[in-house]
N, C-alpha and C positions, 0 to 999 in steps of 0.2 A: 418385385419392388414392394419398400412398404407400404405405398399409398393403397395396393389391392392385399395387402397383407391379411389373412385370416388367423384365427388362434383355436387355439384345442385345452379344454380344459380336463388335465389329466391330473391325479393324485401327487403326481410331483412338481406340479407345476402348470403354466401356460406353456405350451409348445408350437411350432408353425411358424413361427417367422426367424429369417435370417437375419443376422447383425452385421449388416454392407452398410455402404455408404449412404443408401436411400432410407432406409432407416435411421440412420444418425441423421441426416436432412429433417425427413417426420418430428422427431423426437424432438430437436431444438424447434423446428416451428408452432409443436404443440406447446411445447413448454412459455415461449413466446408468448403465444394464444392465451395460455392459461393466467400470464402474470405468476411463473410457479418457478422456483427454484429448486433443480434436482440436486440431492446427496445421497452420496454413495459411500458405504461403510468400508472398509479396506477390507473385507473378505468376500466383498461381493464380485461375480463374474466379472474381469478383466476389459469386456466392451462395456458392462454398465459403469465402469468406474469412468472408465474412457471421457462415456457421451456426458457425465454427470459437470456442475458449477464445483463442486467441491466433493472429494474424495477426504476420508480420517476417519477415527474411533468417532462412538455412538455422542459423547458426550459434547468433542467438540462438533460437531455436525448439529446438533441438538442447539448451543451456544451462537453455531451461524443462522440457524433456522428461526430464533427469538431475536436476533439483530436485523432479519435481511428484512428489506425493503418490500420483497412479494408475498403474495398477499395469499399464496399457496405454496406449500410444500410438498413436494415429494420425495419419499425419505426409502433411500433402496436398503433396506437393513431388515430387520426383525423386529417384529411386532413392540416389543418394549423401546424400544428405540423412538419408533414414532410416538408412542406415545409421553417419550419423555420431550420428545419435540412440543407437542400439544401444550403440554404439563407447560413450557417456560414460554411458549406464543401462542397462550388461549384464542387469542382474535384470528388466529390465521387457519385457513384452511387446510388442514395435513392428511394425505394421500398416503399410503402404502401400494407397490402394486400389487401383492397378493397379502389377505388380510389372513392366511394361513402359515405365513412365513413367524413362527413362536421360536421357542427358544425351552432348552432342554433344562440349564439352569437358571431361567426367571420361572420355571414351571416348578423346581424342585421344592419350593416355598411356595403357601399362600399365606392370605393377610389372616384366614382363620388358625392354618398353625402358628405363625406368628404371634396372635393375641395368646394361644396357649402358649407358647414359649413364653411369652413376656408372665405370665400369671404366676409361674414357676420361680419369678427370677422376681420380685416387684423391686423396683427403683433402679432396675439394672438401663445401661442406656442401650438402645438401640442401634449398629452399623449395620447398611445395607449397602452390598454393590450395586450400583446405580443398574446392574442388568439383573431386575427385579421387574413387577408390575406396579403400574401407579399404584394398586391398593396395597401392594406391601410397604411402596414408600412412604405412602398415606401413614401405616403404622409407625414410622421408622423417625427417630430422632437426628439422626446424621447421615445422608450417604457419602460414600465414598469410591473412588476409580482406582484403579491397581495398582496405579500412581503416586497416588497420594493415601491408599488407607493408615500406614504407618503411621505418619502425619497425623491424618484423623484422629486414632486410637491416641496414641503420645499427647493428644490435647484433651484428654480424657482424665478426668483426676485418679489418681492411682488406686485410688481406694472405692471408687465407685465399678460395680461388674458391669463388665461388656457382652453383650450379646452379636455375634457377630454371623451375619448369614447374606447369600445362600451357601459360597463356593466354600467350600473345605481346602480346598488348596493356596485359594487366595487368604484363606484363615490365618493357615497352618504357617504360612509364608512372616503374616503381620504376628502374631504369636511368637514365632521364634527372634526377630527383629526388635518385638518392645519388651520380652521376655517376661508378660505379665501373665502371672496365672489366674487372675479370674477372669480371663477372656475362654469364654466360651461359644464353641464354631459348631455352625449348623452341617448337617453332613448332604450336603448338594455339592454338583460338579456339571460342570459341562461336560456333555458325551464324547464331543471332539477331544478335547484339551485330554481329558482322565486317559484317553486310550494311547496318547503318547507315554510311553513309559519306559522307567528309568532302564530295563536294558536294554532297548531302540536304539535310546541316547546313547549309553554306552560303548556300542558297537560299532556308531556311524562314529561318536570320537573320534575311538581307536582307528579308523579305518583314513580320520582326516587329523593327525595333531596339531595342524598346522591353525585350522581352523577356529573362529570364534563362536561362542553356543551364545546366540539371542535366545533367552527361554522367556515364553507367558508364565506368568505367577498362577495360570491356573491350569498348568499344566502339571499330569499326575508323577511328572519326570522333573520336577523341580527341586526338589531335595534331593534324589540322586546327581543333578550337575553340581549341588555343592558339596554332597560325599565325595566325587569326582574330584575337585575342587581341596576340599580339604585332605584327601590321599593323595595329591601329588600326578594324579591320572592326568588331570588337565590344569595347566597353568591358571594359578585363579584368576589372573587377570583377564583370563579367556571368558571367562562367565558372568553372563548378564541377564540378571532378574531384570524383565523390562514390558513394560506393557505397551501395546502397538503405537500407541505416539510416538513412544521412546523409543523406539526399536528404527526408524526414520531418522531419528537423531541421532542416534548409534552408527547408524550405516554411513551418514555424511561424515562422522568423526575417524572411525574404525581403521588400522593401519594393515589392518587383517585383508589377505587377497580372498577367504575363501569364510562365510559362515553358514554354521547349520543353525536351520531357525526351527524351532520348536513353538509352534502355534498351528494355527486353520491355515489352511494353502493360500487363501487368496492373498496372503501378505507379500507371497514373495512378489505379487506385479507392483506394488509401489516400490519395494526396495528395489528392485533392478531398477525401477526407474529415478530412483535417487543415488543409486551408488553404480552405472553400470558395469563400470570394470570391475566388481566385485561379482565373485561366482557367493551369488545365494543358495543353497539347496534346504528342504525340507529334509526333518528327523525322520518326518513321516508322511509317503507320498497319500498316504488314505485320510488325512485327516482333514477332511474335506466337508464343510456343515450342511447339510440338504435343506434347510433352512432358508439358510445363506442362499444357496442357488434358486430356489423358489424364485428369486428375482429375475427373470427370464427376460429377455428382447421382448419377447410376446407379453408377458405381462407387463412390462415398463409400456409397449404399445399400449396395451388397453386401457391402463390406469389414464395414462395420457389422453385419449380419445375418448373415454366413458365419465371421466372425476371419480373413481373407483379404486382402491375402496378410501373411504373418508372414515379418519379414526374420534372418536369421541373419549374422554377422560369427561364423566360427573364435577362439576364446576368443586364440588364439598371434596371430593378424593384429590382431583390439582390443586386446590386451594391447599391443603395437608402435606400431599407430595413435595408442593415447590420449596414449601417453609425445609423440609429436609434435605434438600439441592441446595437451596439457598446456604444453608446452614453450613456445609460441607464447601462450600466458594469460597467463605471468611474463614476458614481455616489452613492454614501452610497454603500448599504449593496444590491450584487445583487440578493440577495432574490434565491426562486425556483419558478419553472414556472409557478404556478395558484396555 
């Protein structure tokens, strides 16, 4: 049971306790207890999404965590995430429960390459995908979600350069879309995303024609679906650049009986759970973020039971941060988080 629940702290994580019913009991009473609202990112393990108030992308979870009511957060995601929570409800208490849970491309940048890139470029503007760290947002003129950077970029005056970082894929995507060349993309990727790749996609296609391709924009197989696409391999109406909001709004509309999703695994437990008569499958059953998983039963336990760990953002780096969030809200359509 999890009332005598013990944990183990091992390199991949909290491990030791089971995710039963007694544990989902725990979990809301503590939550109770705490005055704390749990969010759970849509690539996090399938029972944390479960037990959590609200399951999406980084940024709306972020948007519910500076509206709610509780007076803590606990944010089942990676490390940037909570602290983009921080960043927009400075007053609130924000939890992670493993404070080891990073991220591959908010690491690929920091705020000191960043100030070199900008020295390189002077007057150039700034875009950053919101899956960065406070301190690079801190530097950062605009953020922007996968959703909406196009948007972003396009409000951009033509003649002013763009600096655009971290992901190279999400770049390379808004690039070919506003077809401006003085956009220049920092060469960062998500480990997951990059390793899906264009002849994976291919193969599983050929294998389903019938199917429709949900691809993440930061994946290293996203120009290959629209080669596909533009050869005639795959009906272009088959292929959708979509970042995980949209890919839920996709699945409710979708006339398709069968799609291959091209992102992190965890997505396909909300889409079956929005479209069930729809066979979801992964492009790629490995593309799995250990990150992500970090968020373990045992650790959602202890965060719960300890206020562990509690995230901080420098008032001077949120103060910075938020004005580049903010900025990126007033413009078009503010998309969902990645």
């Amino acid at each position: 049971m999890a009332a005598t629940a013990t944990w183990e702290r091992t390199d991949a994580g909290y491990t030791g306790v089971q995710a039963d019913a007694d544990w989902a009991r725990e979990i809301r009473a503590l939550a109770d207890e705490r005055d704390a609202v749990l969010l759970a990112h849509n690539y996090q393990l399938p029972e944390i999404q479960d037990v959590a108030d609200h399951t999406g992308d980084s940024l709306a979870l972020s948007r519910i965590a500076a509206s709610s009511s509780a007076s803590t957060i606990v944010f089942c995601g990676v490390h940037f995430m909570a602290e983009t929570a921080k960043i927009l409800g400075p007053d609130k208490t924000v939890l992670i429960p493993d404070e080891r849970a990073g991220c591959s491309l908010a690491d690929s940048i920091t705020a000191e390459q960043l100030r070199a890139w900008k020295a390189e470029h002077p007057g150039a503007v700034v875009v950053s995908y919101v899956n960065t760290t406070a301190d690079v947002k801190a530097e950062t003129d605009i953020c922007c979600t996968s959703s909406n950077a196009v948007d972003v970029v396009r409000s951009i005056p033509a003649d002013r350069e763009v600096l655009f970082c971290p992901d190279q894929f999400l770049g390379a995507h808004v690039k070919r879309e506003t077809g401006r060349d003085n956009l220049h993309v920092w060469a960062g990727e998500c480990h997951v995303h990059a390793g899906i790749n264009g002849p994976e996609l291919a193969e599983r296609a050929a294998a389903n024609p019938d199917a429709d391709l949900f691809i993440h924009p930061e994946c290293g197989c996203a120009t290959s679906a629209l080669y596909l696409a533009g050869e005639g391999t795959v009906a272009a109406e088959r292929v959708k650049i979509l970042s995980t909001g949209d890919m839920l709004t996709a699945a409710r509309d979708t006339g398709a009986r069968s799609v291959l999703v091209a992102t992190e695994v965890g997505m396909l437990h909300q889409l079956r759970k929005a479209a069930p008569e729809i066979d979801f499958r992964a492009v790629n059953d490995r593309a799995s973020c250990r990150y992500m998983k970090m968020i373990t039963p045992a650790a959602l336990l202890r965060c719960l039971r300890e206020g562990a760990d509690e995230v901080h953002v420098p008032s001077d780096v949120a103060d910075r941060a938020r004005a580049s969030v903010e900025r990126m809200i007033a413009i078009g359509k503010p998309g969902g988080g990645e």
